[in-house]
VEXDREN-2710 file (C-alpha; in Angstrom, 1 decimal):
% VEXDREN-2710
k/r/px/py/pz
1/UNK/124.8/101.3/-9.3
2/UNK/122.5/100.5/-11.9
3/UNK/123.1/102.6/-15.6
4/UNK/121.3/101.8/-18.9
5/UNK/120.7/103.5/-21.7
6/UNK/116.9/103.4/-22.0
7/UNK/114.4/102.6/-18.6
8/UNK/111.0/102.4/-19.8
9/UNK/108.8/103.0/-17.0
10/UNK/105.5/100.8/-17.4
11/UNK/105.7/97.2/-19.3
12/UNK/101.8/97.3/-20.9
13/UNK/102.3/96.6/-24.8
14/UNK/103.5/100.6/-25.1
15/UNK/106.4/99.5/-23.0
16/UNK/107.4/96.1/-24.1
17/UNK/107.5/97.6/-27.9
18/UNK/109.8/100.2/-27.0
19/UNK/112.3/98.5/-24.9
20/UNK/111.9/95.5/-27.4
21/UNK/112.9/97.6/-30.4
22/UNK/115.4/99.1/-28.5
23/UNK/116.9/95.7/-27.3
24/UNK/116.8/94.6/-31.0
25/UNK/119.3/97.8/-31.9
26/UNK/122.2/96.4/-29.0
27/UNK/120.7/99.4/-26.6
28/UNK/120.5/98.2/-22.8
29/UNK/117.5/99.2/-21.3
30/UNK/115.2/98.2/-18.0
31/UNK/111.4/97.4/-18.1
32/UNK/110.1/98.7/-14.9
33/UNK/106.9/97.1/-13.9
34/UNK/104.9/98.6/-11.0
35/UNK/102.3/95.3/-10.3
36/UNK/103.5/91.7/-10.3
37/UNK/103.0/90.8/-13.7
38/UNK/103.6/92.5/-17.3
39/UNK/101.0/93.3/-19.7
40/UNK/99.4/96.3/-18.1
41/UNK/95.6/96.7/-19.8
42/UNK/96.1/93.8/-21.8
43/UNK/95.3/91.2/-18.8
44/UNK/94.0/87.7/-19.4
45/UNK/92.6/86.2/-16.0
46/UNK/92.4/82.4/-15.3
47/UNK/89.5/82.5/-12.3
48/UNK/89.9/79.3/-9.8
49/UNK/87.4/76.6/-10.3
50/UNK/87.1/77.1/-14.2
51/UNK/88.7/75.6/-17.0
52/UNK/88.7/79.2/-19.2
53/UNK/90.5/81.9/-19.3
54/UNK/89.0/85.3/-19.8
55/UNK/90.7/88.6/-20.9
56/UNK/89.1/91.4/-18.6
57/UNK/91.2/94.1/-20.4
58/UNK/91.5/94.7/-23.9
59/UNK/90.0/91.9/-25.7
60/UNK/90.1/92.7/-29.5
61/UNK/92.5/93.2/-32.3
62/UNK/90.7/96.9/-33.7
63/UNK/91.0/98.6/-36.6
64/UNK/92.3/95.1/-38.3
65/UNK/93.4/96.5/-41.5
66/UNK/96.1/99.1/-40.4
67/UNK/97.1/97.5/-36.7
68/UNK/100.4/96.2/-36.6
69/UNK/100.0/93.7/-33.5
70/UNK/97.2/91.9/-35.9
71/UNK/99.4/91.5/-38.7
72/UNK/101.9/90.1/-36.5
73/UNK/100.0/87.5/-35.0
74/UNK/98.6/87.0/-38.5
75/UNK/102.2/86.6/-40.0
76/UNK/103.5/84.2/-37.0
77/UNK/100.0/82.2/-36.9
78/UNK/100.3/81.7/-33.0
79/UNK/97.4/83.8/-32.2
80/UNK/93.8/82.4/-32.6
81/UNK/91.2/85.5/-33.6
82/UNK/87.6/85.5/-34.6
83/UNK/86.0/88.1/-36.3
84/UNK/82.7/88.5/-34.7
85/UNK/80.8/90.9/-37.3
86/UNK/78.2/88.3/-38.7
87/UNK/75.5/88.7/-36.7
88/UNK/74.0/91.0/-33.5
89/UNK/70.9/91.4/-32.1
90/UNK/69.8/94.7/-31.1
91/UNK/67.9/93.9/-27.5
92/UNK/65.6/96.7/-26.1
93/UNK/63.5/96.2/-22.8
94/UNK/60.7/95.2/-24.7
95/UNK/62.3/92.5/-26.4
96/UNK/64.1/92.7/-30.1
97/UNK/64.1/96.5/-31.9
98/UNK/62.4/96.1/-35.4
99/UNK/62.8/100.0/-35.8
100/UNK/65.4/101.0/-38.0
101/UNK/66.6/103.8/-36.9
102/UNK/70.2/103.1/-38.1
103/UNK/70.5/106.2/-40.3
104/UNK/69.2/108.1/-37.8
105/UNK/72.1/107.2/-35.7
106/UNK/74.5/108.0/-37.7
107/UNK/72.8/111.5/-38.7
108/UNK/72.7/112.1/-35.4
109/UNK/76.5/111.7/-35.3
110/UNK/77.4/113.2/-38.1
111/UNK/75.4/116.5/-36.7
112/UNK/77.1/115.9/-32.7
113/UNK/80.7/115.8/-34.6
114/UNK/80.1/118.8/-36.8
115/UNK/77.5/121.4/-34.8
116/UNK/79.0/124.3/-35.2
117/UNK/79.7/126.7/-31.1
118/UNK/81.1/125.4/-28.3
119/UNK/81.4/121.6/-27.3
120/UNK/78.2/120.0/-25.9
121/UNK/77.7/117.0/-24.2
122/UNK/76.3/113.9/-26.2
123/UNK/72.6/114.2/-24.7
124/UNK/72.6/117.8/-25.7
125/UNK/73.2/117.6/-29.2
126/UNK/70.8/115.0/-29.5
127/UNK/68.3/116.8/-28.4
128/UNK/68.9/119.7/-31.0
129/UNK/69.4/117.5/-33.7
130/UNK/65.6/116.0/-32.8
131/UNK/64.4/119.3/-32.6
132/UNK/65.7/120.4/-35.8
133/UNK/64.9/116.9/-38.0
134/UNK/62.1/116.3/-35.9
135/UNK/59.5/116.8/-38.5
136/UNK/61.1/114.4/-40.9
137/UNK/61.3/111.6/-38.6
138/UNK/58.5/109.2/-37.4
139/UNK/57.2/108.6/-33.9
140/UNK/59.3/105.0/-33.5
141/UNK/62.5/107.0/-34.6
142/UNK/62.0/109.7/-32.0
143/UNK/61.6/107.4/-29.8
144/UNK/64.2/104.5/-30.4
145/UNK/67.3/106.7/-32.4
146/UNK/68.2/108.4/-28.9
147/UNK/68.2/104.9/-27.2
148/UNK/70.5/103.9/-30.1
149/UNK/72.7/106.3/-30.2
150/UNK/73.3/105.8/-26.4
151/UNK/75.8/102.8/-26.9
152/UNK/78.3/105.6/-27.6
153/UNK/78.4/105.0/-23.9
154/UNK/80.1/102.1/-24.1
155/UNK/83.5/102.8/-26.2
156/UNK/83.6/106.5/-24.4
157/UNK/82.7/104.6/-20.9
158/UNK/80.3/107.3/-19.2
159/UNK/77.0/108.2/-19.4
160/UNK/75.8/110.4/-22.6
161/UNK/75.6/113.7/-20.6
162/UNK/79.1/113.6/-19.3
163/UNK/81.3/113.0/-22.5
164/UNK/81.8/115.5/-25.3
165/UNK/79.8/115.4/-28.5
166/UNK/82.2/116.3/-30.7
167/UNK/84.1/113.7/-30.0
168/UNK/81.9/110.8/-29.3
169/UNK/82.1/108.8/-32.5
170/UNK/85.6/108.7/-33.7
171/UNK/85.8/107.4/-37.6
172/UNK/85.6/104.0/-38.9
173/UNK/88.9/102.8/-39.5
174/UNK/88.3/99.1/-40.3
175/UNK/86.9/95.8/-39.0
176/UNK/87.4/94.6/-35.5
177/UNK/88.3/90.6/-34.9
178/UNK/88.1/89.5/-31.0
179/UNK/91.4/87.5/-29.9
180/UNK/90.0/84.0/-28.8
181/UNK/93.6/82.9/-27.9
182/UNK/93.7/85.5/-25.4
183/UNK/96.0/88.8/-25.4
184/UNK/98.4/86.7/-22.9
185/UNK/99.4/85.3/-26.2
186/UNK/100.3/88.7/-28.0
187/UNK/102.0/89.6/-25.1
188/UNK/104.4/86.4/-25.0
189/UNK/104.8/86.5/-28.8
190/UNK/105.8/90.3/-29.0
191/UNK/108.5/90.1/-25.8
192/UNK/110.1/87.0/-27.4
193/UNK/113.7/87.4/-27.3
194/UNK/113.8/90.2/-24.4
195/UNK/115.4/89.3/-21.6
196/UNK/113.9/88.3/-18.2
197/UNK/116.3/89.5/-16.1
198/UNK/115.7/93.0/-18.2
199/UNK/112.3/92.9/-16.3
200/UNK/111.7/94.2/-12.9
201/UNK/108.2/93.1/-11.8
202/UNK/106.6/95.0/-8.3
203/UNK/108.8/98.2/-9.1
204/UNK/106.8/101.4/-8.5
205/UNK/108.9/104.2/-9.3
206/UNK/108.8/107.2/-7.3
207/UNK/110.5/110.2/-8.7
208/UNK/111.9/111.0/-12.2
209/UNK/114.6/113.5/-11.9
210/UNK/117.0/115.3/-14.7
211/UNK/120.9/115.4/-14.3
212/UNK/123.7/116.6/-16.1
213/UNK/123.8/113.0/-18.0
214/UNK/120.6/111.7/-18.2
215/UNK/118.1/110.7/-15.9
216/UNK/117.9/109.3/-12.0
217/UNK/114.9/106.9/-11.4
218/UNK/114.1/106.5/-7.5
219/UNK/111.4/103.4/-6.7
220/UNK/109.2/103.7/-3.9
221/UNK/111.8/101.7/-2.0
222/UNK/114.8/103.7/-2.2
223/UNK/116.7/102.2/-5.1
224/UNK/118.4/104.5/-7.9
225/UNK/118.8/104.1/-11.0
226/UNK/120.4/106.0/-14.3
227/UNK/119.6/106.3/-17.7
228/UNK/120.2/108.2/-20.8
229/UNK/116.4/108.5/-21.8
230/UNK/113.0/107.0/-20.0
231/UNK/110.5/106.2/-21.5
232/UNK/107.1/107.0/-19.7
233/UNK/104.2/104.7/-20.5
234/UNK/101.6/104.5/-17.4
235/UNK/98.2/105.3/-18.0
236/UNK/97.1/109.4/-18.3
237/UNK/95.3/108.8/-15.3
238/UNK/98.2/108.3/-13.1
239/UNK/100.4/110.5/-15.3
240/UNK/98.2/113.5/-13.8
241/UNK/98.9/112.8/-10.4
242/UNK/102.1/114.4/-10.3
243/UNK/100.0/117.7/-10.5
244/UNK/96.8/116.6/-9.1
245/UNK/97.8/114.4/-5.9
246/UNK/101.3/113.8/-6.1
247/UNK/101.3/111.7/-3.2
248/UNK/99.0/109.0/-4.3
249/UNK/99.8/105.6/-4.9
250/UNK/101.5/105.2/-8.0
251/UNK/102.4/109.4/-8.4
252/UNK/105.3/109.9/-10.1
253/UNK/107.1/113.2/-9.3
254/UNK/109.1/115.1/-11.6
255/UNK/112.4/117.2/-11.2
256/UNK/112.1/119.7/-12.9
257/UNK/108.4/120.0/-13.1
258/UNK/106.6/118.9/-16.6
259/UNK/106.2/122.0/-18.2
260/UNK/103.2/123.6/-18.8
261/UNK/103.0/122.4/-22.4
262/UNK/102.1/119.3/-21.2
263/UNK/100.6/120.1/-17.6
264/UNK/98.0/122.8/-19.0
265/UNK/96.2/120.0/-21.4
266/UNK/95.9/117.7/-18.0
267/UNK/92.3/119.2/-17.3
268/UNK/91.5/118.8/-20.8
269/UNK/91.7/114.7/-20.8
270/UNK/90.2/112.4/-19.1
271/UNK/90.2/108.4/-18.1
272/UNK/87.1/106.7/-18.6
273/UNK/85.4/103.6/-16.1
274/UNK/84.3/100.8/-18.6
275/UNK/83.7/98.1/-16.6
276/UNK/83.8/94.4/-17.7
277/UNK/81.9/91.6/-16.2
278/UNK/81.6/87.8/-17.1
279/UNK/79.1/85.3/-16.1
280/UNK/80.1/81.8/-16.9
281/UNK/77.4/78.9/-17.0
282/UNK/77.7/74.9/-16.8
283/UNK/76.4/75.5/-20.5
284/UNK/74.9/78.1/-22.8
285/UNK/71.2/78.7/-22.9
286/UNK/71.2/81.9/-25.3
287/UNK/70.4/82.2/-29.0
288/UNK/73.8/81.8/-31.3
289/UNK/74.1/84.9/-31.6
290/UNK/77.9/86.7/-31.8
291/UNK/76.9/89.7/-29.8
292/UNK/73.8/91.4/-28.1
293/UNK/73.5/95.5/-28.3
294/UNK/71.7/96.0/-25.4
295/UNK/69.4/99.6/-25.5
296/UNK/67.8/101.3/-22.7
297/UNK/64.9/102.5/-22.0
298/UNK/63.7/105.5/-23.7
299/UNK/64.6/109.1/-22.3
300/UNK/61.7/111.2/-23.2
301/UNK/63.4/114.5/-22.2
302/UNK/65.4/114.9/-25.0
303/UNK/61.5/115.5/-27.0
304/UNK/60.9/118.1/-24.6
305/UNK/64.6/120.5/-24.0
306/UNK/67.3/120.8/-26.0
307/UNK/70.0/122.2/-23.2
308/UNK/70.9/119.2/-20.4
309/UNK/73.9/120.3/-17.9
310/UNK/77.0/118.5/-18.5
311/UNK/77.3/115.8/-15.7
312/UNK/80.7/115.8/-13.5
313/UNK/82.6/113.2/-15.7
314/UNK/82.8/110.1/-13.9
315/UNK/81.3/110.5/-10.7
316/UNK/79.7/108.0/-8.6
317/UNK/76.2/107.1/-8.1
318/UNK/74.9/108.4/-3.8
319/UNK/73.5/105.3/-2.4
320/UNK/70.0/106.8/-3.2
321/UNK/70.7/106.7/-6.9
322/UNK/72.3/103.6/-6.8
323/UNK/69.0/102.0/-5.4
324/UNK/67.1/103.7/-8.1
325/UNK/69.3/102.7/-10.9
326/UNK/68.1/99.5/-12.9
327/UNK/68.6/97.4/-15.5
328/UNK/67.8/98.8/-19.3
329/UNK/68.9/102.5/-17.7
330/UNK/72.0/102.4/-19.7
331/UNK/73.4/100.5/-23.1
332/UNK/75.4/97.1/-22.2
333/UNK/77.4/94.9/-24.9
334/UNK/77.1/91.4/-24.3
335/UNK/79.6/88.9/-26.3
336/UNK/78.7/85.7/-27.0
337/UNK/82.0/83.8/-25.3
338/UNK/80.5/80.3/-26.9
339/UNK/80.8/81.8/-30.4
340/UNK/83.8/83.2/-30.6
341/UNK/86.1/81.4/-27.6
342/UNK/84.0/78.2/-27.0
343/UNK/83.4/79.0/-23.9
344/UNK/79.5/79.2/-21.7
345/UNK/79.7/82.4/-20.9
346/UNK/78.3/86.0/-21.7
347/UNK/81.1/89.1/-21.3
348/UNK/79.5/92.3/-20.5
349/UNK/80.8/95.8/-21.4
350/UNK/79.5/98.4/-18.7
351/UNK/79.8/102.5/-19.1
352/UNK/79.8/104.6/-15.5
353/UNK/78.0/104.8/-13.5
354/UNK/76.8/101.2/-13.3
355/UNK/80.4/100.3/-13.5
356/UNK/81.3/101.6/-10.7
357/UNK/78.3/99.8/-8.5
358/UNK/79.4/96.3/-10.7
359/UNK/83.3/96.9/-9.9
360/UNK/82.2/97.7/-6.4
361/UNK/80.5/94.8/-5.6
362/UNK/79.2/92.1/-8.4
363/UNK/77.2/89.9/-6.4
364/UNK/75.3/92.3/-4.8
365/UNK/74.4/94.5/-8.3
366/UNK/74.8/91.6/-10.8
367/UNK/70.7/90.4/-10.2
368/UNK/69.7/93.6/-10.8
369/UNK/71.6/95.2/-13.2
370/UNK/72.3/92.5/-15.6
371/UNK/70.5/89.1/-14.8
372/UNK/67.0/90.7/-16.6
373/UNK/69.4/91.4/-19.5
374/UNK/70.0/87.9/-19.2
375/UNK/66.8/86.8/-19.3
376/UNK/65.3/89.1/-22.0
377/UNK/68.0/88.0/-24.3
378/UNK/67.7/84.3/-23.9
379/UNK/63.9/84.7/-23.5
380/UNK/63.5/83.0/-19.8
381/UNK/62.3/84.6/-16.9
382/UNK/64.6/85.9/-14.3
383/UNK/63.3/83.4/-12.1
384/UNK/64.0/80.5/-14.4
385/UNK/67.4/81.5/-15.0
386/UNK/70.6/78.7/-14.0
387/UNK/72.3/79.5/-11.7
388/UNK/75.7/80.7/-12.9
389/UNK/79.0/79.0/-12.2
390/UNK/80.7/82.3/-11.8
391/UNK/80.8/85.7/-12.1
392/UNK/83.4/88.5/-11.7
393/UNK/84.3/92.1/-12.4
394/UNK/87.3/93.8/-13.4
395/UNK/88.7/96.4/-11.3
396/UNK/90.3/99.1/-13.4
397/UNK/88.6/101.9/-11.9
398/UNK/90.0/101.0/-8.3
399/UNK/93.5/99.5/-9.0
400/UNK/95.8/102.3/-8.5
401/UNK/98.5/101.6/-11.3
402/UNK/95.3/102.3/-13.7
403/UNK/92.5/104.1/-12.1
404/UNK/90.5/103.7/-14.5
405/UNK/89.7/101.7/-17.9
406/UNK/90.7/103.6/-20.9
407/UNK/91.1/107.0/-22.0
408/UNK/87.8/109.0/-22.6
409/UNK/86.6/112.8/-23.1
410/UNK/84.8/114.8/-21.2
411/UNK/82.8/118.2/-23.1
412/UNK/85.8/120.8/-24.4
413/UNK/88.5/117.7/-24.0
414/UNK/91.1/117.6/-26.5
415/UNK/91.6/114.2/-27.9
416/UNK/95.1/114.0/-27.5
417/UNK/98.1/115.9/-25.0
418/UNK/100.1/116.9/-28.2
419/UNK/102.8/118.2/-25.0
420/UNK/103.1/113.9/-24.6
421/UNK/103.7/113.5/-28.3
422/UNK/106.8/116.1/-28.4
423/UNK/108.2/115.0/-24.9
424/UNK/110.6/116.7/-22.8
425/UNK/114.5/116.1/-24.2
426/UNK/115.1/112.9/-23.3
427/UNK/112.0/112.2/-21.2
428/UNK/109.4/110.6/-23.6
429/UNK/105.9/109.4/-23.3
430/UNK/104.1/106.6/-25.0
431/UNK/100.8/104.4/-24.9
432/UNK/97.2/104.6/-25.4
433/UNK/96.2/108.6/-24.4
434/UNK/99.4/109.6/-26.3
435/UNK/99.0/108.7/-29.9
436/UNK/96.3/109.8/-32.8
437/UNK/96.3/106.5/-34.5
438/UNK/94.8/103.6/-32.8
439/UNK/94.0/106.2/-30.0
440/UNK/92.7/104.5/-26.9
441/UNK/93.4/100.9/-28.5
442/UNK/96.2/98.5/-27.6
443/UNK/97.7/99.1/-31.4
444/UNK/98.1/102.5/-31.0
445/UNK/99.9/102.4/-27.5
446/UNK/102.5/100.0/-29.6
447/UNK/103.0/102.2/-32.3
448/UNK/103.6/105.0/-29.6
449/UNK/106.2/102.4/-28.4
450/UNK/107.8/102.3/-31.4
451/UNK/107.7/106.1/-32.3
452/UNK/109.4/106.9/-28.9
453/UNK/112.1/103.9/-29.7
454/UNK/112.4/105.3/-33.2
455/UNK/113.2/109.0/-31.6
456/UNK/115.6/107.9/-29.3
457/UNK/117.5/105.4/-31.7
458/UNK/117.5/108.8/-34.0
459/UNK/119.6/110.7/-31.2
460/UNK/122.0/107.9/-31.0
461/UNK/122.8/108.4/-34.6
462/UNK/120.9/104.4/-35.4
END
């Protein structure tokens, strides 16, 4: 029979920091690992038949000043990082934007965050705002601001009439720099020490269930295990399916039921589907520029209502829509890879619904959805374009240990479960969806690591 003190259910970077900390204090503990590798989000994929490696989960260090897994990596030196805040170009479907609408962005914002009645989605409140300012504002800024302000989008992964305006633009909390060595080496550097045998890879646990002396931890094989605490770090998204479909893959059911503390909150947050796709080249043929904002088209019915219906967050595109839907109908962020890794290729950051069609099936939507990005920013014709050496997608939305990318909100969401912060006795919960600072980024599921680690080591009397 298998007893430790701590089983941390989950080893993304949430998971390896508390089980690490733990280790460091003399507790025994077990990192349970539901796919065949560690890392969770934090994922960096060596395709066949190329000589670079690409990370197709979280790819930056954020908020640089205050996150802890930069300053490690800047203390230890054994992480190479670029930061890529020297110059963009802001690409529209008519070529470069020489509007500056900038302040009218982030007016726009401040009135979404601050308007006062009930939540609204994004489009909404951009339409009142225009209504309202509209007299102060000139025809180009009507037109282009909106367009603009759509690459909220991108960080809350879903198109602007399905996320909530009041918390679209979270505050600026420092400078971003992109990890060029690739997060395979913050992973490696922050389980150091930990041992291997401590790790169980391709072990999808089941059922969490209270006794008199802890906890019993059933996999989907059969095996048991017991621990004093567990620490629960898989995404939100799979959290919720021990109310919402308990008999999914991945589900984890709990005995005695979460209580409604934390269950009530569960159709109040939401995952998001940011979607990620590279296309790698022989060699690069675009301007040296660090990144491209790519804006779509603009939507004149924000000039003419100021009430659109909120969306159904996340849902997919009918096949009808899917034909309809083009290039330059939604905002894109495309990272020069041969500025800031060295490597010929462009990295493309997709909201829903076109990541759902590019997840889905790459080759088939790639031409149409992205390749006239391509060639508007490099200034070639589609048809004059190289033929790339290759492209893929990531797959968060359809892997079912993450079912989706990151955590996002929908209209009336709270930001965070505060039922997942307290925790249940000895049943504690940590990563990404479960923190205020560095919410949503790979820094905050660590420090939610170590809070949980801290708690327990508390009880112990460390």
């Amino acid at each position: 029979m298998t007893t430790v003190d701590v089983a941390i259910v989950g080893a993304g970077i949430a998971g390896i920091k508390a089980a690490t900390e733990l280790h460091s204090k003399g507790l025994s503990t077990l990192l349970l690992e539901a796919r065949d590798r560690i890392g969770g989000r934090l994922y960096t994929y060596h395709p066949p038949n190329s000589e670079y490696d690409y990370d197709i989960g979280a790819c930056w260090f954020h908020a640089t000043v205050s996150n802890p897994l930069f300053h490690n990596a800047l203390q230890k030196k054994n992480v190479e990082y670029f930061f890529d805040e020297n110059s963009a170009a802001v690409i529209g479907p008519e070529g470069p934007l020489t509007a500056n609408v900038g302040p009218i962005v982030e007016e726009i914002k401040l009135y979404a965050q601050s308007r006062p009645g009930e939540d609204v989605n994004l489009k909404t409140a951009c339409a009142e705002y225009l209504t309202r300012m509209g007299p102060t504002l000139s025809d180009e800024q009507k037109k282009w601001a909106p367009s603009l302000l759509r690459l909220a989008e991108i960080p809350n992964g879903m198109q602007w009439d399905m996320f909530s305006a009041r918390l679209a633009n979270p505050p600026y909390v420092g400078r971003d720099a992109f990890v060029s060595g690739g997060y395979k080496r913050v992973l490696e550097s922050e389980i150091e020490g930990y041992p291997s045998e401590s790790i169980w890879t391709e072990t999808v646990v089941k059922k969490i269930e209270q006794t008199d002396s802890g906890y019993k931890i059933t996999t989907e094989t059969g095996d048991a295990l017991y621990s004093k605490f567990v620490v629960v770090t898989i995404p939100q998204s799979v959290l919720k399916l021990s109310v919402e479909d308990p008999n999914a893959k991945g589900a984890i059911t709990f005995v005695p039921d979460l209580p409604k503390s934390i269950t009530d909150n569960f159709s109040k947050t939401h995952f998001c589907a940011l979607g990620k796709v590279i296309y790698e080249y022989d060699e690069d043929f675009w301007p040296a520029t660090e990144k491209f904002v790519v804006i779509p088209k603009p939507d004149e019915s924000v000039s003419t209502s100021t009430s659109f219906p909120t969306s159904e967050y996340n849902k997919k595109l009918t096949e009808e829509e899917a034909d309809k839907l083009e290039a330059f109908d939604f905002p894109v962020l495309a990272v020069n890879l041969k500025i800031v890794k060295n490597a010929p290729a462009l990295m493309f950051l997709v909201p829903a619904p076109a990541s759902h069609l590019l997840e889905e099936n790459v080759e088939k939507y790639g031409p149409k959805l992205l390749e006239p990005i391509i060639a508007k920013l490099s200034g070639r014709k589609q048809t004059e374009l190289p033929k790339p050496k290759l492209v893929f997608s990531t797959n968060w939305s359809s892997d079912p240990f993450s079912r989706g990318s990151v955590s996002g909100n929908a209209v009336g969401d709270v930001l965070v479960n505060e039922g997942l912060i307290e925790g249940v006795k000895g049943l504690r919960f940590a990563g990404e969806a479960y923190c205020y600072e560095g919410h949503t980024g790979a820094h905050g599921a660590y420090i939610s690591g170590k809070r949980e680690a801290d708690f327990i080591l508390k009880q112990l009397g460390y």
